[in-house]
Steps between C-alpha positions, in 0.01 A plus 500: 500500500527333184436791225473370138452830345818613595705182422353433208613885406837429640544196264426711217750733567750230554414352179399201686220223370436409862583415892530167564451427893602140569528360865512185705504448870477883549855540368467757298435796749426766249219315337338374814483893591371645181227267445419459910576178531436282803790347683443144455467393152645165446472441068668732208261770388529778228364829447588683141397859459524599128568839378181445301194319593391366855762285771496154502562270799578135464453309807470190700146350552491466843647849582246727291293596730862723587572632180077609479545855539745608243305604184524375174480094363581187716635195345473220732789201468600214723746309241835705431380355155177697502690801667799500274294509185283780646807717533640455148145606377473773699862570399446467147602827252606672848874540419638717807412452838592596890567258772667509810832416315841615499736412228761319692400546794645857547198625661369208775258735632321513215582091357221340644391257280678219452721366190234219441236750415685722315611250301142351393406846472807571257397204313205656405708745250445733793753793551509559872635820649518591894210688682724650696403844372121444538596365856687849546230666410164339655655404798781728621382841460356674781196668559482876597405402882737249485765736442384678784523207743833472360640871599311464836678198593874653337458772768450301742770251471745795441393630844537130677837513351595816649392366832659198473822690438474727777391189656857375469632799565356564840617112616866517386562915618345415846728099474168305543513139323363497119473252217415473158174277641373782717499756232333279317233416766444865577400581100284207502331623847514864252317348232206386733486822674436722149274203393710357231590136403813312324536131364805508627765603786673831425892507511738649705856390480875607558854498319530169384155340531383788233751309247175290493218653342207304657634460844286405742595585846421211723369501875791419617823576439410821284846711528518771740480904383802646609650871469663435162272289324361513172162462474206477227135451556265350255135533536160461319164507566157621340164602679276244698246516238366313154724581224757751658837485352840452685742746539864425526833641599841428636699762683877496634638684785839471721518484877801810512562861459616452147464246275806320402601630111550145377088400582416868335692429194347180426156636652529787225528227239206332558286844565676593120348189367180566665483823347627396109165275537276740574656754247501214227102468551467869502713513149267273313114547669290626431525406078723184446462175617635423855655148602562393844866326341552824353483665834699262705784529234546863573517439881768238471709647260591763773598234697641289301707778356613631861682065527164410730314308242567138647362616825167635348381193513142522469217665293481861499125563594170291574126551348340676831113419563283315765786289548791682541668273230212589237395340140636781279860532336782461687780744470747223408744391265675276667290232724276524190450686163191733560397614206114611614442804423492741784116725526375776665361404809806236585680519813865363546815505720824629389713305749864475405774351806856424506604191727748456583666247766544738769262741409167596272341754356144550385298793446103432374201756387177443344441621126154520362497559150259748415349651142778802516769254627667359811346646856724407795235380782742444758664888589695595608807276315761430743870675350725438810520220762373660810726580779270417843761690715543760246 
């Protein structure tokens, strides 16, 4: 729900003259949701919300009818002539301005209008700066019973876990056939059976297929569980109901008595990097600014430091929400330079892995940042690989 009072409040506190939602085709996602778009527009359309006075929209004459219940003026064009010069006058003594822009390209999540347009827009001695913190901010924070669908749903999948690893231990102690498809059949069959839904397949892999991160086991030929494998299991889900938020872990266990000390040394790695995140949020909120970069820096510097850092190849965390890859900041410095601003009322993974050719390593909780700091929604944190035969 599109609520001026509070934007035009946040643009005040940004210093900000104004938000500046351009889109075309639908592209840009975050406008068509704020303003409750339909799906099919066809022509450019614009809708500026100053930090003073009431919005603006600027748009096509046959879509209108679309655009008729926003609030505030309508300028109708059908020349680019008409619509261009309508922008520069709406434009005019506004000097800094948010759009769905990210100074090269650093943030593609958020840079969703294209050069074109920011150019013309630029052209218009107009200083443009990315919404990526008013994105944060209207669109990624939860609501108190969205929170709760969230912890619902991260007790849940933490108990479908455990069954799936007794799951696997029951087939390969008794020497019945298992593979990594199976497991992941059973958590899916899980999921329908607590009433909970996914977007996609969960994971369950061994020894060298966890080298890659998103492996998918396939219906056939998954590999076979055998006494001695390694094994992790990656799963998320989120309530069957309107606006419940995922939940998401990954787990790793070992088909012995002990585990092997060269997987526990590298496993104790990643859990250290887990942990410098979540002590590195806890060190600067509640008070100081927190960045998602920031964040992912003091995960990989663990690794990197331990000689792992090539084979941290990916982002540290993701923006958690109705999807389970969500709008907010990212906890990344590598893939891309987040530097949103993480709020209260965020939620995040702190997922760090080592892969490596013959083996990988992940371990993955869910952080919600809250107004005292980080809150860990995902207990309890795994320390040790888990023995099944133990």
């Amino acid at each position: 729900m599109l609520n001026l009072i509070q934007i035009k409040n946040f643009l005040k506190s940004e210093g900000l003259d104004g938000w500046l939602l351009a889109d075309f085709h639908c592209r840009n996602g975050i406008a068509v949701e704020i303003l409750s778009l339909p799906a099919n527009l066809t022509r450019r359309s614009f809708y500026y919300i100053p930090a003073i006075d009431e919005p603006t929209a600027i748009i096509h004459n046959i879509e209108k009818e679309k655009f008729a219940h926003l609030p505030g003026k309508k300028i109708i064009y059908s020349s680019y002539k008409i619509l261009e010069s309508a922008l520069e006058e709406l434009l005019k003594n506004h000097k800094r301005i948010a759009m769905e822009y990210s100074q090269w390209g650093r943030l593609p999540y958020v840079g969703l209008v294209d050069a074109g347009t920011i150019d013309l827009i630029k052209s218009f001695n107009v200083d443009i700066v990315s919404s990526g913190d008013m994105v944060a901010y209207f669109q990624a924070r939860m609501a108190s019973d969205q929170i709760a669908s969230h912890k619902k749903a991260a007790i849940l999948i933490n108990l479908i876990k455990d069954d799936a690893f007794r799951l696997i231990k029951e087939y390969v102690a008794g020497g019945s056939y298992i593979n990594e498809r199976m497991v992941v059949d059973y958590i899916l069959r899980r999921f329908e059976d607590e009433n909970l839904v996914t977007d996609f397949s969960p994971i369950c892999a061994i020894d060298a297929n966890i080298g890659n991160p998103h492996y998918e086991p396939p219906e056939k030929g998954s590999a076979s569980i055998v006494k001695g494998s390694l094994v992790i299991i990656d799963l998320w889900a989120k309530l069957a109901s309107i606006h419940s938020i995922f939940a998401d872990i990954t787990w790793m266990a070992y088909t012995g008595e002990s585990v092997p000390e060269k997987y526990g040394s590298i496993f104790s790695i990643v859990t250290s990097a887990r942990d410098a995140a979540v002590d590195y949020i806890a060190q600067k909120s509640p008070g100081a600014p927190l960045f998602g970069f920031e964040v992912d820096d003091a995960c990989r510097n663990v690794i990197v430091k331990a000689g792992y850092g090539e084979y941290f190849f990916h982002r540290t965390g993701h923006s958690i929400l109705e999807s389970v890859h969500g709008p907010g900041p990212n906890i990344d410095n590598l893939e891309t330079e987040d530097k949103r601003k993480l709020l209260p009322g965020h939620l995040f993974s702190i997922e760090p892995g080592i892969y490596l050719k013959e083996f990988g390593f992940r371990s993955e909780i869910d952080v919600m940042l809250t107004e005292s700091g980080p809150e860990i929604t995902t207990l309890p944190m795994q320390k040790n690989i888990i023995p099944l035969f133990a």
